[in-house]
C-alpha positions as MATLAB code, in Angstrom:
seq = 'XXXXXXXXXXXXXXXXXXXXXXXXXXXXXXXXXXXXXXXXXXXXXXXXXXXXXXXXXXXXXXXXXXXXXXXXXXXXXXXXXXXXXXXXXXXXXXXXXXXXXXXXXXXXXXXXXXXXXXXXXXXXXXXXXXXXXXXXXXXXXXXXXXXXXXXXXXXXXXXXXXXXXXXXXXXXXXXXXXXXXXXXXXXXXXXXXXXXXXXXXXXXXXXXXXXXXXXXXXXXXXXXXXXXXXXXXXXXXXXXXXXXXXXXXXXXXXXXXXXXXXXXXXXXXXXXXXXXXXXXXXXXXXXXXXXXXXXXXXXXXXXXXXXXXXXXXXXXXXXXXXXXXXXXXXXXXXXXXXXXXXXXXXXXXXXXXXXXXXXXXXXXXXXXXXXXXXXXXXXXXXXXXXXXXXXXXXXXXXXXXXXXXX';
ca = [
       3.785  -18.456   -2.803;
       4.286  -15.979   -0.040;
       2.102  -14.626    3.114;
       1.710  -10.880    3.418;
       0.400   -9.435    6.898;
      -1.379   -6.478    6.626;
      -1.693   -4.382    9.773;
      -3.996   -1.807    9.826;
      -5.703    0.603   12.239;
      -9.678    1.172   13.650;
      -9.949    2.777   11.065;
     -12.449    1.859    7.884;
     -10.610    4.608    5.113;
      -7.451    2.684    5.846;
      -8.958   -0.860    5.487;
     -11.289   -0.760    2.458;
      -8.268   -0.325   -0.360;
      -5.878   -2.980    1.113;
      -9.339   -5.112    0.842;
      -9.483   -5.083   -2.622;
      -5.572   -5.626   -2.646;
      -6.021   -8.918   -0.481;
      -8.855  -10.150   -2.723;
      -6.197   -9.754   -6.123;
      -3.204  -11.794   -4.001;
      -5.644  -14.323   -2.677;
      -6.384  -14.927   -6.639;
      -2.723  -15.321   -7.212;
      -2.464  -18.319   -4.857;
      -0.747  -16.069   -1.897;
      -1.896  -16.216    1.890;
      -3.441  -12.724    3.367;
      -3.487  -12.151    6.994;
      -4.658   -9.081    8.930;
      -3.547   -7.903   12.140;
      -6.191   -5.711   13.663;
      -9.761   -5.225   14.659;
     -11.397   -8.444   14.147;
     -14.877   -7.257   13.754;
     -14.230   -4.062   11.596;
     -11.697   -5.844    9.105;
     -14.246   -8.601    8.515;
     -17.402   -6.607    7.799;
     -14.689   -5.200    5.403;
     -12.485   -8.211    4.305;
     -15.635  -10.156    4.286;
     -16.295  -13.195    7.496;
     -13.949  -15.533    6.109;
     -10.564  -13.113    6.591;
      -7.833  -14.207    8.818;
      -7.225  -11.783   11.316;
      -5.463  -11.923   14.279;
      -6.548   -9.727   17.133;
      -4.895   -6.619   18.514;
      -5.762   -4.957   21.384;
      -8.401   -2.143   20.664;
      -6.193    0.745   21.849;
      -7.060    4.047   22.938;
     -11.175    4.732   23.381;
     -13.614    7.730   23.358;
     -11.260    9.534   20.690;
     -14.205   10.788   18.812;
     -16.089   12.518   21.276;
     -12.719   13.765   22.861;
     -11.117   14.734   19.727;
     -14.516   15.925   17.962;
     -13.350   19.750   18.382;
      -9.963   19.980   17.351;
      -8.836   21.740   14.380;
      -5.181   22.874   13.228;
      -2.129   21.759   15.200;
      -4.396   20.584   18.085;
      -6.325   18.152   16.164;
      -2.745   17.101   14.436;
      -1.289   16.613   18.044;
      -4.002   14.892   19.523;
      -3.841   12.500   16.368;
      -0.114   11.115   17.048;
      -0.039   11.903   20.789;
      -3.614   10.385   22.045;
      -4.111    7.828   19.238;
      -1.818    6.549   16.997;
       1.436    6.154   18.791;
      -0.834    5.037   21.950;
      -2.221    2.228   19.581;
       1.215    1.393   18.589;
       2.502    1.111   22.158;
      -0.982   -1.449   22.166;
      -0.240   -3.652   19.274;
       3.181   -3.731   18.591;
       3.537   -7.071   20.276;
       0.437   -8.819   19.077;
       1.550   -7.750   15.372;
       4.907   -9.392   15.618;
       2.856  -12.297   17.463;
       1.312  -12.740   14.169;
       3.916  -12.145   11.924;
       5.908  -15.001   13.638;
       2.515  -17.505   13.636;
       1.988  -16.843   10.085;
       5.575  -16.785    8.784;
       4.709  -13.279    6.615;
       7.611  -12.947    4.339;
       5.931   -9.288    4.463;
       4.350   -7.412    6.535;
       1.859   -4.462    4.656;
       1.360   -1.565    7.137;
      -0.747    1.512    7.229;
       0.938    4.698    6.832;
      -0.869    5.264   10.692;
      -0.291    1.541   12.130;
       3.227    2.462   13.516;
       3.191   -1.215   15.704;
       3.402   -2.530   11.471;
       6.793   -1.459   11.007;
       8.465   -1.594   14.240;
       7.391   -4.958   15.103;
       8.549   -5.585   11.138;
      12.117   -3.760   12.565;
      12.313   -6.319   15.442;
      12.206   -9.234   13.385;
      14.294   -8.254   10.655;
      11.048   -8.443    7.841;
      11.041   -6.391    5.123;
       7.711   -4.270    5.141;
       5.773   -2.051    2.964;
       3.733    1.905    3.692;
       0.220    1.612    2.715;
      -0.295    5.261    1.915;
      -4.416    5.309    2.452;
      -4.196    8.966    1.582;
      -1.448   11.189   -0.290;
      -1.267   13.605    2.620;
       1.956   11.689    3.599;
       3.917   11.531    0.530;
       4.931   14.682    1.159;
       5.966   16.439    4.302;
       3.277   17.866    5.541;
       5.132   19.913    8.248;
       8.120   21.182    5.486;
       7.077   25.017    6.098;
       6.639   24.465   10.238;
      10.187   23.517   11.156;
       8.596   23.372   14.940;
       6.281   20.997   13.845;
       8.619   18.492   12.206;
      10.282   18.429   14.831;
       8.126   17.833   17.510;
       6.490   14.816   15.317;
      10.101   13.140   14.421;
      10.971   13.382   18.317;
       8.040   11.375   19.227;
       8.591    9.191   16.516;
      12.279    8.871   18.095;
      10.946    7.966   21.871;
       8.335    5.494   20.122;
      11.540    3.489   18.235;
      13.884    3.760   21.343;
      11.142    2.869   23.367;
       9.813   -0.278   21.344;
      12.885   -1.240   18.698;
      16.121    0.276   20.140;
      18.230   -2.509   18.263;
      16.552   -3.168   15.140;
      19.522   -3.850   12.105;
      19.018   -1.615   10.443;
      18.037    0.845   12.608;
      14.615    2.060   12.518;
      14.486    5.907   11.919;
      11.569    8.734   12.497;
      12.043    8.891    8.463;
      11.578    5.169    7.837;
       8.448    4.473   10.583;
       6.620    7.159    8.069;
       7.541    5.830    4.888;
       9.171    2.437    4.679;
      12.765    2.549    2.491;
      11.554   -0.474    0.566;
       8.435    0.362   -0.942;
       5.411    2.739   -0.567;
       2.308    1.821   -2.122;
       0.251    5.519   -2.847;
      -3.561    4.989   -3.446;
      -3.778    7.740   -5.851;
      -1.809    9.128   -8.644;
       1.110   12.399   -9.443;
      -1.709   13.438  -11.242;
      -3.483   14.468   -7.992;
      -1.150   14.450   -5.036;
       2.257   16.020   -7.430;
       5.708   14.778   -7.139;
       6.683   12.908   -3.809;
       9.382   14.690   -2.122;
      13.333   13.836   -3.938;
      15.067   11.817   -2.798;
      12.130   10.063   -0.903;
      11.399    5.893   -1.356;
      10.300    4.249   -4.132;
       6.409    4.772   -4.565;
       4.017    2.990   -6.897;
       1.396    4.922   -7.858;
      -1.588    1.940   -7.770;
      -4.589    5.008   -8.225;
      -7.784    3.883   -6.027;
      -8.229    0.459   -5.531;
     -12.127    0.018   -5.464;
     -13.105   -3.616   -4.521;
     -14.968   -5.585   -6.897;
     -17.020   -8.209   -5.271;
     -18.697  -11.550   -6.553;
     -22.450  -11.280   -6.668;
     -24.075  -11.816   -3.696;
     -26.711  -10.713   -0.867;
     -24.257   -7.849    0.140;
     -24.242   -6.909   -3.703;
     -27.568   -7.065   -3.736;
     -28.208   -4.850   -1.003;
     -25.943   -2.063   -2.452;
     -27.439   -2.401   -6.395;
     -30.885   -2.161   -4.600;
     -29.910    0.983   -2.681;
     -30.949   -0.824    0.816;
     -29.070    0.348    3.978;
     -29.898    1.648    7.516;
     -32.049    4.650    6.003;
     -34.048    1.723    3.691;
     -34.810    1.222    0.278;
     -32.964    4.314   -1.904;
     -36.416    6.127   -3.457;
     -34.553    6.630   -6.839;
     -37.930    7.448   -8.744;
     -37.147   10.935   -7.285;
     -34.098   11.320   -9.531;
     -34.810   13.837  -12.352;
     -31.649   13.009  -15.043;
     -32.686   16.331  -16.570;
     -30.939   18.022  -13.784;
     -27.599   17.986  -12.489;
     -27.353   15.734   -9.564;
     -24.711   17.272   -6.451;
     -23.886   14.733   -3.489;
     -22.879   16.444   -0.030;
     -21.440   13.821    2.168;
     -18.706   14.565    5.080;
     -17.496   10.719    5.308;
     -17.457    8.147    8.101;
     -16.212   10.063   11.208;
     -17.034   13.664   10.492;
     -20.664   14.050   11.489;
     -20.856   14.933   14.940;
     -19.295   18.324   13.753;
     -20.828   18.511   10.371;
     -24.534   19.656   11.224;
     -24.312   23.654   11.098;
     -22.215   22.611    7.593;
     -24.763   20.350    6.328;
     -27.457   22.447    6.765;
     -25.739   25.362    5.087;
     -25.473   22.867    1.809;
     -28.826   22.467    2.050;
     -30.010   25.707    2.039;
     -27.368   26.286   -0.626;
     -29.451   23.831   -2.819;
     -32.437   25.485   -1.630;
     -31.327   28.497   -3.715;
     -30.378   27.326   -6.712;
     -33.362   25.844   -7.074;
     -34.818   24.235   -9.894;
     -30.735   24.377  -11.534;
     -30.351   21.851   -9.630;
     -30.677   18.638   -7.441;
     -28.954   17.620   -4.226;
     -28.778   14.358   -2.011;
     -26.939   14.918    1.250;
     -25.705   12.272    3.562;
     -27.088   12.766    7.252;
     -27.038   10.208    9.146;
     -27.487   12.046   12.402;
     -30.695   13.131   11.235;
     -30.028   17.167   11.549;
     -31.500   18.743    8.396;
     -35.369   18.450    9.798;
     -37.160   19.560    6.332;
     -35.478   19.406    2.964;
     -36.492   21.738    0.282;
     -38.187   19.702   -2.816;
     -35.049   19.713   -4.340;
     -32.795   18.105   -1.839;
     -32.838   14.628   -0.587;
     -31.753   14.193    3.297;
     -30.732   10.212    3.546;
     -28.413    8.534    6.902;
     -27.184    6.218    4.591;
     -26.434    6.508    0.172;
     -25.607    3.995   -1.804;
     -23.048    6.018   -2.861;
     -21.025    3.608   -5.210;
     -24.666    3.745   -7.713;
     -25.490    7.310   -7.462;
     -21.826    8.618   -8.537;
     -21.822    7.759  -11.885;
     -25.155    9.944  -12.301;
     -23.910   13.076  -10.319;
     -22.572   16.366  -11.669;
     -20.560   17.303   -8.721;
     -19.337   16.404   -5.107;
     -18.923   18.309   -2.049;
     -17.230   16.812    1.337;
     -14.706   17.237    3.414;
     -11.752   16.697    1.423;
     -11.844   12.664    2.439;
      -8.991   11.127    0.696;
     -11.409    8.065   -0.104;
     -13.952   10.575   -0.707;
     -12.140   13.023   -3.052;
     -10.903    9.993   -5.172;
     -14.039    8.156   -5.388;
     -15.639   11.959   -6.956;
     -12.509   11.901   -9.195;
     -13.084    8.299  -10.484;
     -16.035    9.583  -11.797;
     -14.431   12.413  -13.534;
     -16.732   14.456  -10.815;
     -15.745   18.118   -9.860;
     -15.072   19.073   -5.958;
     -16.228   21.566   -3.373;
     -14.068   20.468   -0.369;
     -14.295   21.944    2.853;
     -11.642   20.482    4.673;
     -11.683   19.949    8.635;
      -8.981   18.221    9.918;
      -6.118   15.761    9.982;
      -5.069   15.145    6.460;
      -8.231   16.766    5.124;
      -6.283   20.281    4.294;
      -3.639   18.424    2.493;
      -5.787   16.918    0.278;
      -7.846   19.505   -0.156;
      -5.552   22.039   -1.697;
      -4.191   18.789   -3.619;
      -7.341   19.611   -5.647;
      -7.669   22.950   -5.940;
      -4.144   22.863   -7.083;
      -4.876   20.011   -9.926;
      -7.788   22.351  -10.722;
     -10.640   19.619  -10.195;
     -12.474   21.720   -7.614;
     -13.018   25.124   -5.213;
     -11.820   25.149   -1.632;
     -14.195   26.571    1.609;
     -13.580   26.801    4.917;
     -15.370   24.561    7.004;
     -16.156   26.815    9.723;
     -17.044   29.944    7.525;
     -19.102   27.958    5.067;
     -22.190   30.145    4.398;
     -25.408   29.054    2.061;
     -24.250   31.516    0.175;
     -20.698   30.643   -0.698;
     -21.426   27.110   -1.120;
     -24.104   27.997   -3.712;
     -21.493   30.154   -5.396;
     -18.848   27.067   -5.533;
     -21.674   24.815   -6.420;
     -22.633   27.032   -9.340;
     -19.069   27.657  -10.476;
     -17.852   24.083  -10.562;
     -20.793   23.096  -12.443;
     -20.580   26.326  -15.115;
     -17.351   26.100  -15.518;
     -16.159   23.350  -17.319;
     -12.138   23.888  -16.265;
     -12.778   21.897  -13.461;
     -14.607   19.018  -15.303;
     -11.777   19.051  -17.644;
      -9.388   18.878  -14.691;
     -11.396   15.933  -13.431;
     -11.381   14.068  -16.148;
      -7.288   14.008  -16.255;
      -7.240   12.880  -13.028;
     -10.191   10.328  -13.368;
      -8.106    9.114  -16.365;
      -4.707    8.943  -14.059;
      -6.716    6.643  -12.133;
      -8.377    4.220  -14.398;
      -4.620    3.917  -16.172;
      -2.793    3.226  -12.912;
      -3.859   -0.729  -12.383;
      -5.668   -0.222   -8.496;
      -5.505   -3.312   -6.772;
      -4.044   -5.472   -9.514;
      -0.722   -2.616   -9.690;
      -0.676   -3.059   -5.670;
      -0.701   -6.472   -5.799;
       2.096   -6.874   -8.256;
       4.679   -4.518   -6.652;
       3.925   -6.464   -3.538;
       4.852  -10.051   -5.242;
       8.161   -8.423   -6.493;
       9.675   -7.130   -3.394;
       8.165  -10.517   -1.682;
       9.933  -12.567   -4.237;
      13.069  -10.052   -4.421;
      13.686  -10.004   -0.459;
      13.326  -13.549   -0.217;
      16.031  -14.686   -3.087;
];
């Protein structure tokens, strides 16, 4: 049997499918460590995960951060997080790569300390692709851009792994030349770039966890906002969910609000539950529930339609459900994704910024009228369900273990 480390940022999008991957190898009989947040990756992972600590790395990046768009929110990604939290952890992930004896180590596509402290030992280690924004180059069409990310990449490898055999390589810290595992399928994200490593499409990898009080909660619709009042459901309309994700609400309120009022108009057509956790629509219209927290995982398969932010998690946990998109994407990955969709068909694409009632109640109206986009959907949904999630992750993970170790 073998011992995979999985290193992974602060980060909860980039946790929860490797979860669900863990779970299937600890059911084969192999050994799972995590190299990370402690707290974070076992609210995840569940309390009995073995994680070894890594310092917390850079702080007060959401409030600092919390205005960027464009280039400036791209630059402040690399430049004030995630190489700064690889120049934090690189050491404490080899620390635990050496006490565990991984035969691999499993790194997020944005935990950079993954593969170079992988590089300094001479491992073999694997690209976690959380979201399909990195499959392809991003930055193809900004030559300016490419290059200023691969010459920080550069100073990070000189700086941290200047003799790794063989060497590491701005190319190789993105994607790892041994294996890529990509959370979704061509049938969203397209063709990887020629020429590029060997990718196994795995789709979303939901987790699927043993009864319990935590599974109780959820079914029961019980979180920080309380018992879910699902008596207010009417299944004689269709049912839209706004929701701008996990880290996306301190900027989402003038957005939120214009979804709401959206809703407002279409009126009877229609109902809407938004997630607000901040608390900033103050009265709902009848038709339009305002909750901080949804069970989200038991009000998909009963909604018509899905507008965010163009979260990869988000986006593919609509598309599971065969559910049609209004994305709005803000930053970071988000625009990637989002014209992922529009170009698979599944969905219409706003800007963020210039989101009016109106124009949301126009892309609400069309997604639902039209059924292209269901159809769309629907291919995509079945992409996923065909492409094995955790179990397909899991599997191409055992191979190269079992291949690099002969």
């Amino acid at each position: 049997m073998s011992t995979f480390l999985f290193a992974v940022p602060p980060l909860t999008g980039h946790i929860t499918p490797l979860v669900a991957v863990a779970d299937r190898l600890g059911a084969l009989g192999h050994r799972v460590a995590w190299s990370g947040e402690p707290t974070l990756i076992r609210k995840l992972a569940g309390e009995d995960a073995e994680v070894h600590l890594c310092p917390p790395g850079p702080t007060d990046l959401e409030a600092r951060g919390a205005g960027l768009r464009g280039y400036a929110a791209v630059q402040f990604l690399w430049e004030e997080f995630l190489v700064p939290l690889a120049d934090a952890t690189h050491d404490a992930v080899a620390e635990a790569a050496v006490g565990t004896g991984a035969d691999l180590v499993v790194a997020d596509m944005q935990a950079l300390a993954g593969p170079v402290a992988a590089a300094r030992l001479g491992l073999p280690w694997v690209t976690s692709a959380t979201t399909s924004g990195s499959l392809r180059d991003p930055f193809a069409a900004t030559p300016k851009i490419r290059q200023w990310l691969d010459a920080l990449f550069a100073d990070l490898v000189e700086r941290l792994c200047p003799r790794a055999v063989p060497p590491l390589t701005p190319a190789t810290l993105e994607r790892s030349p041994h294996l890529v595992i990509a959370f979704t399928t061509e049938a969203l994200a397209g063709p990887a770039d020629p020429g590029g490593p060997s990718i196994v499409w795995a789709g979303p990898a939901p987790r699927q966890r043993d009864p319990g009080r935590g599974a109780m909660l959820a079914a029961a619709g019980s979180g920080p906002g309380g018992l879910f009042p699902w008596t207010w459901r009417d299944p004689s309309r269709p049912l839209v969910i706004v929701s701008l994700g996990t880290v996306n609400n301190r900027v989402g309120g003038a957005f939120l609000r214009a979804c709401c009022e959206a809703l407002r108009q279409l009126g009877d057509r229609v109902q809407g539950i938004v997630a607000d956790p901040l608390g900033v629509i103050e009265q709902a219209p009848d038709n339009v529930l305002a909750r901080p927290y949804l069970p989200i995982s038991r009000l998909l398969p009963h909604a018509a339609a899905v507008v965010c932010h163009a979260g990869h998690n988000t986006v593919c946990e609509a598309l599971t459900h065969d559910l049609p998109l209004v994305v709005a994407p803000i930053r970071d990955d988000q625009p990637v994704i989002a014209q992922q969709v529009v170009d698979a068909g599944a969905g219409i694409r706003l800007r963020f910024g210039q989101a009016t009632p109106g124009l949301v109640a126009a892309a609400v109206t069309d997604v639902l009228a039209n059924p292209r986009y269901s159809r769309a959907a629907r291919g995509i949904g079945s992409s996923f369900r065909a492409a094995g999630g955790a179990a397909a992750a899991a599997a191409a993970l055992v191979s190269l273990a079992e291949e690099q170790g002969r």
